[in-house]
C-alpha positions in Angstrom: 16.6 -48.8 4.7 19.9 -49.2 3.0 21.9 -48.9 6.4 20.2 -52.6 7.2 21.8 -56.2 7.5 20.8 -58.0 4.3 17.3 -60.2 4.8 17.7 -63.2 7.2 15.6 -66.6 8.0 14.8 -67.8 11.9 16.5 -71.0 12.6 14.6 -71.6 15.1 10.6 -70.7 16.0 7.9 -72.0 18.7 4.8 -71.2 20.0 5.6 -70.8 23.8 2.2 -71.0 26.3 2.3 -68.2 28.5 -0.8 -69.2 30.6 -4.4 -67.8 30.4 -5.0 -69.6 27.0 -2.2 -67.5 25.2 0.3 -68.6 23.0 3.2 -66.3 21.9 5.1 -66.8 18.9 9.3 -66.7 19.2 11.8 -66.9 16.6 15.6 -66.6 16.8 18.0 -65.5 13.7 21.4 -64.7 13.4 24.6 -66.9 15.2 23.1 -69.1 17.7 26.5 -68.6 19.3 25.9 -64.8 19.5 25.2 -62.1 21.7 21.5 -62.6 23.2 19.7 -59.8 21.6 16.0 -59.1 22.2 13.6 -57.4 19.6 10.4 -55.6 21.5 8.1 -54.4 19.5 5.8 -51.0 19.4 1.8 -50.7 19.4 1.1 -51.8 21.4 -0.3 -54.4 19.3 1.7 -54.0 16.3 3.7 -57.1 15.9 7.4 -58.0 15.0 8.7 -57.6 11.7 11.1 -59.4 9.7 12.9 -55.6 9.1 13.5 -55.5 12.9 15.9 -58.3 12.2 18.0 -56.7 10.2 19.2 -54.2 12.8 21.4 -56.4 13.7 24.7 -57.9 12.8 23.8 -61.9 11.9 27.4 -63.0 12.5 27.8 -61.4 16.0 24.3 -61.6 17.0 21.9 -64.1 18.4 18.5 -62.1 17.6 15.5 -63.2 19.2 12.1 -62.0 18.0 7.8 -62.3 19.8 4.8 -61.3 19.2 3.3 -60.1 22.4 0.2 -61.2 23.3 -3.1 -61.0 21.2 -1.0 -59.9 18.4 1.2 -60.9 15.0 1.4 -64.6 14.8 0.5 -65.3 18.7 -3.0 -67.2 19.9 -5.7 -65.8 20.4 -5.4 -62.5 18.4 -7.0 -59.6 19.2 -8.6 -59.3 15.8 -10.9 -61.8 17.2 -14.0 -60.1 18.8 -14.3 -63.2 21.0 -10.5 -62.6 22.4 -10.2 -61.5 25.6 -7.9 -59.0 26.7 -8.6 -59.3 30.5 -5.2 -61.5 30.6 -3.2 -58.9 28.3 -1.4 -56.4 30.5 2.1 -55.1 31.0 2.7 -57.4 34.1 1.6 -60.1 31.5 3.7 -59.2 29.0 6.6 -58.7 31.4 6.1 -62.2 32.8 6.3 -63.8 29.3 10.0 -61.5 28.6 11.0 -63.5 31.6 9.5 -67.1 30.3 10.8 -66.8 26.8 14.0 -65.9 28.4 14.4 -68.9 30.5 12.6 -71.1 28.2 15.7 -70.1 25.4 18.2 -70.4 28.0 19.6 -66.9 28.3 20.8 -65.3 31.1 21.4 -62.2 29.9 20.3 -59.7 27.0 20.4 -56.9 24.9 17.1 -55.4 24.7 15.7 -53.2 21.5 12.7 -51.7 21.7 10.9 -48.8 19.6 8.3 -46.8 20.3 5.7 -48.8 23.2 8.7 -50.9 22.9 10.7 -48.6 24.6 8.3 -48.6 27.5 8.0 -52.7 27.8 11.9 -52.7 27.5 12.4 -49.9 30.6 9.6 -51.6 32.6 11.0 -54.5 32.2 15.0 -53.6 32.7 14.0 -51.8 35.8 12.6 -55.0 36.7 14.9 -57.3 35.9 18.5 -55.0 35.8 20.3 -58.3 36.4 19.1 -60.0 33.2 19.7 -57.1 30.7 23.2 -55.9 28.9 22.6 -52.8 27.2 19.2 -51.4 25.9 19.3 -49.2 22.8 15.5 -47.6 21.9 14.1 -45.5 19.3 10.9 -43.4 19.3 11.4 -43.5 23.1 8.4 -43.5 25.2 7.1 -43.9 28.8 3.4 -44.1 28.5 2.6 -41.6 31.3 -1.3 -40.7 31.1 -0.2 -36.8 30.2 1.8 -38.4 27.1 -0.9 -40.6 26.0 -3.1 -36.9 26.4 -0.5 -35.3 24.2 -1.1 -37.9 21.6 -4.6 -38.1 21.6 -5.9 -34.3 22.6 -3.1 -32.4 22.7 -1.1 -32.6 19.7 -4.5 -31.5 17.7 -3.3 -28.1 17.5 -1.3 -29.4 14.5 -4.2 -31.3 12.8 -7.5 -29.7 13.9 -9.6 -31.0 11.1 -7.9 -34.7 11.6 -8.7 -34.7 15.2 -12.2 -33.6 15.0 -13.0 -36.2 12.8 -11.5 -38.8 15.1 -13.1 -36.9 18.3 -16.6 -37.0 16.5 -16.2 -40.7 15.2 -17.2 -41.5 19.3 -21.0 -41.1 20.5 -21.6 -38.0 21.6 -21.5 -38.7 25.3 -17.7 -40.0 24.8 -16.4 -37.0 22.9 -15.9 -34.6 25.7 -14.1 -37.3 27.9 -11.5 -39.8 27.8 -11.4 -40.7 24.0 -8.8 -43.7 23.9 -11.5 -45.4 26.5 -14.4 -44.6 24.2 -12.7 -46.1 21.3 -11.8 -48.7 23.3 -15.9 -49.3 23.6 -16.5 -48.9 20.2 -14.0 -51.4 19.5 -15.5 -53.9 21.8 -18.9 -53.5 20.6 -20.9 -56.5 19.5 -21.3 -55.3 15.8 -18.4 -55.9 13.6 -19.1 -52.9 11.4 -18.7 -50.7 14.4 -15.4 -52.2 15.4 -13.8 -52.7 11.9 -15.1 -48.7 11.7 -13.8 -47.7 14.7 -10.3 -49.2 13.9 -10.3 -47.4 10.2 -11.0 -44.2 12.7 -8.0 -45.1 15.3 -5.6 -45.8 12.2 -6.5 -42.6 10.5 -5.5 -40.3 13.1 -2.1 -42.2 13.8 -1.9 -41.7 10.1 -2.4 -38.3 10.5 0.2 -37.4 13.6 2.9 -39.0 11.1 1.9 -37.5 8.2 4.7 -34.7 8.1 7.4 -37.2 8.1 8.8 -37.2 4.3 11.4 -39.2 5.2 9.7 -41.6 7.6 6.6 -44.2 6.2 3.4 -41.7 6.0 0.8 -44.2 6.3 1.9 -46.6 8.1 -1.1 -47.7 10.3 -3.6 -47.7 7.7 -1.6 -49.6 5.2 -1.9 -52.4 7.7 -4.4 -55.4 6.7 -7.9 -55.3 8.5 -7.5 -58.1 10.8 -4.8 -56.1 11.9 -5.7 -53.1 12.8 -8.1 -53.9 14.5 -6.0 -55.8 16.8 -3.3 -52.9 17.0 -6.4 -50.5 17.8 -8.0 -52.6 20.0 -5.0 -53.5 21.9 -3.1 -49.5 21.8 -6.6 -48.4 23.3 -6.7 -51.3 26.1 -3.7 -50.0 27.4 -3.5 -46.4 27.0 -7.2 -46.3 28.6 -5.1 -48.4 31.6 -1.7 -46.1 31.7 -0.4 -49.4 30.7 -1.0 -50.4 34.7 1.8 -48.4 35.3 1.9 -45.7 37.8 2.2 -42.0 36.8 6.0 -41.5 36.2 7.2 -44.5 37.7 9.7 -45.3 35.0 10.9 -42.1 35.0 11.3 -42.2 38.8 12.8 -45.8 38.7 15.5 -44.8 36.3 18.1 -45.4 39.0 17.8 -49.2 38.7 19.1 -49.2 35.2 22.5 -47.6 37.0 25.3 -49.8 35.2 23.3 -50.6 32.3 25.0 -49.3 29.1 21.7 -47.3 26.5 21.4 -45.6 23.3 18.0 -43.0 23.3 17.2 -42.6 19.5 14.9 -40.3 18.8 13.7 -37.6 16.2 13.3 -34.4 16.6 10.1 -34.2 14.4 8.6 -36.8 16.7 5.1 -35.0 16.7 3.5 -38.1 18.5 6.1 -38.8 21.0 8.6 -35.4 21.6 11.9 -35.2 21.8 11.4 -34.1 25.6 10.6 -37.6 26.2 13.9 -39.1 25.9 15.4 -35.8 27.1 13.7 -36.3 30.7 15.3 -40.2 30.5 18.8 -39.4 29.6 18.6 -36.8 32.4 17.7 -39.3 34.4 19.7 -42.6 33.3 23.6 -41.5 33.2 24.7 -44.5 31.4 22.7 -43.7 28.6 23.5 -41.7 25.5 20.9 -39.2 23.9 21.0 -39.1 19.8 18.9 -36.3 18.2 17.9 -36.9 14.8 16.9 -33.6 12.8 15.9 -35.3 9.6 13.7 -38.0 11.9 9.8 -37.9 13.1 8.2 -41.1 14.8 8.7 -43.4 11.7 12.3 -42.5 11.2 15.0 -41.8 8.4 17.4 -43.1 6.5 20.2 -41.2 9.5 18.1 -42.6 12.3 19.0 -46.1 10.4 22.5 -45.4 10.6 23.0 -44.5 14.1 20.9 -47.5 15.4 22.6 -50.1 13.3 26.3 -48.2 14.2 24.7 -48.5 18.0 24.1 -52.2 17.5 27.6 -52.5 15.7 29.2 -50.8 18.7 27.7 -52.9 21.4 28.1 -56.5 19.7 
């Protein structure tokens, strides 16, 4: 987007171990002398992009990027059948926020997140309020089960045809019930046809919830390379069959602990996916935290939403 810092190079990358046989990739850009930022990517399962790292200013910034587990560049990747995802969690990937951070030698950071992002950044803020700055998300989300319902029964009633097909991609004795767990079957079944189909199937109804966006990127889970989207699939529906080991509400309920905590709530209003009532329910909540609507914006964004989040970066450098 043309509201976006100009392309930057890490200066500095690793492979940190985690435990459990998992290696996370890390990479930090920007001035090494600059304001700890962390970049917390969506899925989950999806990666970090170079794009995320030009959010932010590189002369004021010290911008840290990771792959969380099973994903992007860390070991072992979830596009593996043989990968197991018993050790990939939120408390896992909580724990690893807090080892990258001591490992780089922060004490203190700016968190970003977008999307599932969102929900590993407030998980882990209310967690850890002492070790976070300011938070700014976009595409806010909280994971409850009812908003991983919306996304995967309820917001049908705009794309009956496109739901059906992803309802009757699932055996028949799956359909009725909880369909994120019954792709999460599919997509741990022992034939790789099955799972590289039952990815295609996951991707194509994300595909679809976005599709309204004009000015957002229609397309933008399909478009992905195989190996990963079977990862992001296999990993979105390993947690959203879990409620991300989070209890019902609790971020919601725990908003209190980010008291003091500076944040800027991006979100569209086209959100389809994710709606707008999500982020309205945490600003309510949080009173250090500023709401921005964005009526040109969906899930994927807009050219505006670019704007405010890089003037919100700007502003808190």
């Amino acid at each position: 987007m043309g509201s976006q810092y100009p392309p930057i190079e890490p200066y500095d990358t690793g492979m940190l171990d985690v435990g459990d046989g998992n290696l996370v990739y890390w990479e930090v850009c920007g001035n090494p002398a600059g304001r700890p930022a962390l970049v917390v990517h969506g899925g989950p399962g999806s990666g970090c992009s170079p794009q995320a790292r030009r959010w932010f200013d590189p002369d004021r910034y010290r911008i840290v990027l990771f792959d969380q587990r099973g994903c992007g560049r860390s070991t072992p990747h979830a596009g593996d059948h043989d990968t197991d995802l018993r050790h990939n969690t939120t408390g896992h990937l909580l724990a690893d926020m807090e080892l990258l951070r001591e490992h780089l030698g922060i004490d203190r950071w700016l968190l970003y997140g977008a999307s599932w992002g969102s929900t590993l950044t407030l998980a882990y803020a209310e967690r850890h309020p002492s070790r976070v700055s300011e938070i700014v998300l976009v595409a806010v989300t909280m994971t409850r089960r009812r908003d991983v319902d919306w996304l995967y029964r309820g917001v049908a009633r705009y794309f009956p045809a496109e739901w059906e097909r992803f309802r009757d991609a699932l055996p028949p004795a799956d359909r009725d019930g909880d369909l994120v767990a019954g792709y999460a079957r599919l997509l741990a079944d022992p034939d790789p046809a099955v799972r590289q189909r039952a990815a295609d199937d996951w991707c194509a109804w994300e595909d679809a919830v976005i599709s309204l966006e004009s000015n957002g990127q229609p397309g933008a889970y399909g478009s992905r390379p195989q190996r990963a989207r079977l990862a992001l699939a296999r990993i979105c529906s390993h947690y959203f069959a879990h409620g991300a080991w989070l209890d019902e509400g609790v971020l919601l309920r725990d908003a209190g602990r980010l008291a003091g905590i500076p944040g800027v709530l991006i979100h569209g209003r086209h959100d389809l996916g994710g709606p707008f009532r999500v982020a309205w329910e945490l600003a309510r909540a949080w009173p250090d935290a500023d709401l921005v609507p964005i009526t040109d914006s969906g899930h994927t964004g807009s050219e505006t939403l670019g704007r405010y989040l890089r003037d919100a970066l700007d502003r808190l450098a």
